[in-house]
C-alpha positions in Angstrom: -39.6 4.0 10.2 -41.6 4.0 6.4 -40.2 2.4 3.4 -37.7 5.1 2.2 -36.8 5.3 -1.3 -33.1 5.7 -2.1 -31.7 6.4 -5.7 -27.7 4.7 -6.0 -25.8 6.4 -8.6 -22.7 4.8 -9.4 -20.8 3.1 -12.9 -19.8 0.1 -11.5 -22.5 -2.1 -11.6 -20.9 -5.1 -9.2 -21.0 -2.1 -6.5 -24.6 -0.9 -7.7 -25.6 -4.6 -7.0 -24.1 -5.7 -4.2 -25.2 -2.3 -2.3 -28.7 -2.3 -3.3 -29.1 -6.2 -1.7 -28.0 -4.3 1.4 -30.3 -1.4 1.5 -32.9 -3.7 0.4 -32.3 -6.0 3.2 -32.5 -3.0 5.7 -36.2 -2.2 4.3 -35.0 0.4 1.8 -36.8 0.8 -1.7 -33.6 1.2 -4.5 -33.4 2.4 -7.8 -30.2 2.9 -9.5 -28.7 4.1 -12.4 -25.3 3.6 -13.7 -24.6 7.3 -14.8 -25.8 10.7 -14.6 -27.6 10.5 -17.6 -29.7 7.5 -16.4 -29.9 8.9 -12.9 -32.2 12.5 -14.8 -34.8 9.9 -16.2 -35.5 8.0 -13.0 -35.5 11.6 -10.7 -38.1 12.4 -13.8 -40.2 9.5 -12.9 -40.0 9.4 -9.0 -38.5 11.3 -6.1 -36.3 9.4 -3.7 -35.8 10.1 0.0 -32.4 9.9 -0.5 -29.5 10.0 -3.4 -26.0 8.3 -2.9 -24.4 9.4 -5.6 -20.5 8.1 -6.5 -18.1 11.2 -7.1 -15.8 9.3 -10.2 -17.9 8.5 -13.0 -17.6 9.0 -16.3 -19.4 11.7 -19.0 -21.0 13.8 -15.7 -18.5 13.3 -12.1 -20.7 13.5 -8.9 -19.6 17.0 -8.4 -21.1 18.4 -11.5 -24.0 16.4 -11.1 -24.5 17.0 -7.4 -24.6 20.4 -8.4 -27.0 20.2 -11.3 -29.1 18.5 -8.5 -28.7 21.5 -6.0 -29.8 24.1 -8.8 -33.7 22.0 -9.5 -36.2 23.7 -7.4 -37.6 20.1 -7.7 -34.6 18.0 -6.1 -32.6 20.6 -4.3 -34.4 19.1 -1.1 -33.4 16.0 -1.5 -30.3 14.7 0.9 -27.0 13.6 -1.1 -24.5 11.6 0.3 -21.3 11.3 -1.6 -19.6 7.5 -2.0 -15.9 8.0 -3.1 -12.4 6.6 -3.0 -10.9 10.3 -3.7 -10.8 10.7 -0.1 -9.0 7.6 0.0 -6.2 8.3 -2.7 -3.2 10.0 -1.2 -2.6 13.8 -2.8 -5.8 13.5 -3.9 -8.4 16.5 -2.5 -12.4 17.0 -2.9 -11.0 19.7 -5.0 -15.2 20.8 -5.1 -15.7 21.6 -1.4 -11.9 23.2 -1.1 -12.5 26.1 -4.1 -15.7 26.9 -2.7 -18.3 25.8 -5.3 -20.8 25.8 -2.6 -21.3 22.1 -2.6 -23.5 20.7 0.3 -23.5 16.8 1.1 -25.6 15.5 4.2 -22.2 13.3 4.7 -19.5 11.7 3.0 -18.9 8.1 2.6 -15.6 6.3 2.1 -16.3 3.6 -0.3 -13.8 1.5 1.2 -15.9 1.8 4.6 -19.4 1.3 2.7 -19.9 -2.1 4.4 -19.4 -0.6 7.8 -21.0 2.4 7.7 -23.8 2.4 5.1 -26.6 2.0 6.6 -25.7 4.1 9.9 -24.6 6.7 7.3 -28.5 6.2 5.5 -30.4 5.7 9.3 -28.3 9.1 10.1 -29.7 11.3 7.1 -33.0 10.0 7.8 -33.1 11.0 11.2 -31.8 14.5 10.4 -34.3 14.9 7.5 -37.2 13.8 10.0 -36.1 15.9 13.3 -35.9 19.1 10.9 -39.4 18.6 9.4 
């Protein structure tokens, strides 16, 4: 399999580092950006392969953002996976995908299985992405 490029999208930057030394050390080419904001000017300056975007952040949550993504002609192509503990947090809901916004995610990632499943979750996606093509 080529290089892919991934963009990682998440405010806490021990995460942002600790996951980018593993998708490096799978052959992965990572960018990241520690908001929204910062994630615009890199998708400005290059196209990923792949997005894993965090859903809690401040100024712009994943949702929103995912969203903005899925409205650019550009980007809309691009697969998103979504890294979050809401999932995780009892009484808490993806409150997104339950009132029907019309949110799409090639998968959902439990940050508290990150470790385990990343890079199956990243190896999936790009299999997907290269059977459909």
């Amino acid at each position: 399999m080529a290089t892919k490029r991934i963009l990682l999208i998440d405010d806490d930057e021990g995460y942002l580092l600790a996951t980018r030394r593993m998708l490096e050390a799978a052959g992965h080419e990572v960018r990241t950006a520690s908001s929204a904001a910062a994630a615009r000017e890199q998708l400005k300056a290059e196209t990923p392969d792949l997005i894993l975007l965090d859903v809690i952040m401040p100024s712009c949550d994943g949702f929103t953002f995912a969203e903005e993504l899925a409205k650019d002609e550009m980007i809309a192509s691009i697969p998103v996976v979504l890294v979050t503990a809401v999932a995780e947090s009892p009484g808490q809901t993806m409150h997104a995908f339950e009132e029907g916004k019309g949110l799409t995610a090639a998968d959902i990632l439990p940050k508290s299985q990150v470790h385990e499943r990343l890079l199956d979750t990243v190896a999936s996606v790009f299999s997907k992405a290269e059977s459909s093509t």
